[in-house]
Structure formats: C-alpha cells, structure tokens
N, C-alpha and C positions, 0 to 999 in steps of 0.2 A: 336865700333860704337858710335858715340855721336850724341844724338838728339839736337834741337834744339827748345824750347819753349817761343812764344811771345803771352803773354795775356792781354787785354783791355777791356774795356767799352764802348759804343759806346750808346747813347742817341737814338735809334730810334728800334722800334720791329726788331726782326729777320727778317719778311719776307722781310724788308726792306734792310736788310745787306747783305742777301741769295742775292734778284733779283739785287742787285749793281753786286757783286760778278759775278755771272752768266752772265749778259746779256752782251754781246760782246760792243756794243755802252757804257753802263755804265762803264766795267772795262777801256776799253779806254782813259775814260774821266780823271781816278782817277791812274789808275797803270801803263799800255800798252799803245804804242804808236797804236798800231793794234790790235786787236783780230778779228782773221778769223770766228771763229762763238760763239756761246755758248756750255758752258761747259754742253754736257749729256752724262752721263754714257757709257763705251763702245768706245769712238770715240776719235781722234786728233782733236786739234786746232792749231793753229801758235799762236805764241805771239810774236811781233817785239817791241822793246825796243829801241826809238831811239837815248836816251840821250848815250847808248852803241854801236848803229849801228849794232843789234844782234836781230836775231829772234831765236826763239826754240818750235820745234816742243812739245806739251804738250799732254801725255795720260791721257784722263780723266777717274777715276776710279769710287765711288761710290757718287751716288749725292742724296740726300735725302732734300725734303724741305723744308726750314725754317730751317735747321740744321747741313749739314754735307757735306762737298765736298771736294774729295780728288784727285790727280793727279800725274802722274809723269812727270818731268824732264830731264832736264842732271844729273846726279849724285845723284837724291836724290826721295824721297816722298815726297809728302804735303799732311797734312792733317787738315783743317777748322774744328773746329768745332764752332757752334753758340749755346746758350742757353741763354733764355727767362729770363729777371732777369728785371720783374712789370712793360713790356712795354721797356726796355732796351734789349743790347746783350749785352753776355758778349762774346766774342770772344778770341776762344784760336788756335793759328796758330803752327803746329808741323812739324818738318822736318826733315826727317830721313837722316843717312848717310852722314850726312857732315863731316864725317873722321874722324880719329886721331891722333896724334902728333900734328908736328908744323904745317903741311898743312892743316888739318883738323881743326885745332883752325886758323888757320887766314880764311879758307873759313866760319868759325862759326860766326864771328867777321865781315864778308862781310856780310852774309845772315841775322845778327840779324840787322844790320843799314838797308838795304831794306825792312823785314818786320815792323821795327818800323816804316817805311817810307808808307810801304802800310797799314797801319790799322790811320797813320795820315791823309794821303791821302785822304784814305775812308772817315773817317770824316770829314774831310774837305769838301768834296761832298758832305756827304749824309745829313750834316747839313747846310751848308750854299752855295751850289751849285758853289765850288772852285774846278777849276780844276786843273791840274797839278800845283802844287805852287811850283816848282824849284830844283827837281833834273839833278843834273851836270854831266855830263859824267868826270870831275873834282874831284870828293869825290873819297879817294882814304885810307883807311885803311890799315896798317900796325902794324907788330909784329913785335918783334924787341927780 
C-alpha cells in the first residue's frame, strides 16, 4: 500500500482552514463544483466535480475542530490534518491506498497534482477571495 502525503502553509488560523474545508458553499467555491452538505462525522455527501463531469459519493469519518477531518472515497482514505503554527496552518493532507506498481504510482502522480491543486486553491480563497482559478478537465498526467 502506498500513501500519499501533501504538506503546506497556509497564512490564516486553523479555524479558518477547518470552516473553508467543511462548509459545503466554501468547499464549492475553492475544490467542488457542488457539495450536497457539510462534512460531519458519521454521514455522506456528493461532491460533483465538474471540470471531470463526475460526482462521488464521500463518507465522512472523524471530524474534530480546528484540526482533523477525515473521509472516504473511491478507492482511498483522506485524512486532513491542521496544526496551529503563531496564527498560521500548517496542513498536512494523507491518502491512503492509492495502490502499487505501475497503476498505483500513476494514480499517486494523479492524486498529488489535485491536492497540490486543492491546498493552492484553498489559498487562494482564504487569502484573497479567488475562486476557482482554472482547473481543466484537460491536465492529463502520465507514466511512461
């Protein structure tokens, strides 16, 4: 099994990365083309994707605030975590089971450009109120 770890900085408190994160209008604005509700503990959401033309049902698992929100997938785990670093986050995004061999390293190689895409995303929003700034159902990664 190979994980998958994307870690950042992000210039504004946790609670402020958590309720982006969470709140179904916010993630919209920055990740998702739709988010059916917000992510609590215990429950689904849809998430529709429309630069893909693709929604995915999302279980969300443990959610703690200001610090940790985890979910599953198609195929995998997510698991957020936020820590407090003097008024910043440092955010560290983990995702289990994205395979092994060659299918498993090119789905590695898909999932690390999306989250590097959703943690630019995010700040992009949570700093200067920028919303989608231009992911293409076009970008297309390969192994070779």
């Amino acid at each position: 099994m190979t994980k998958l770890i994307v870690e950042d900085r992000i210039d504004r408190p946790p609670k402020d990365v958590f309720e982006a994160i969470v709140s179904p209008e916010s993630l919209s604005a920055f990740f998702t083309a739709e988010a059916s509700a917000a992510m609590v503990p215990g429950t689904t959401v849809t998430w529709r994707f429309g630069h893909v033309d693709a929604a995915f049902d999302v279980e969300i698992g443990d959610v703690e605030a200001d610090r940790l929100i985890t979910w599953r997938w198609p195929g995998s785990e997510v698991t957020v975590e936020l820590a407090d670093e003097g008024g910043a986050t440092r955010i560290t995004i983990t995702e289990d089971t994205v395979g092994d061999g060659p299918d498993g390293a090119a789905r590695a190689v898909g999932q690390t450009q999306g989250w590097v895409y959703f943690v630019c995303a995010l700040r992009a929003w949570l700093l200067h109120g920028i919303r989608h700034f231009g992911l293409s159902g076009a970008i297309r990664v390969t192994l070779t």
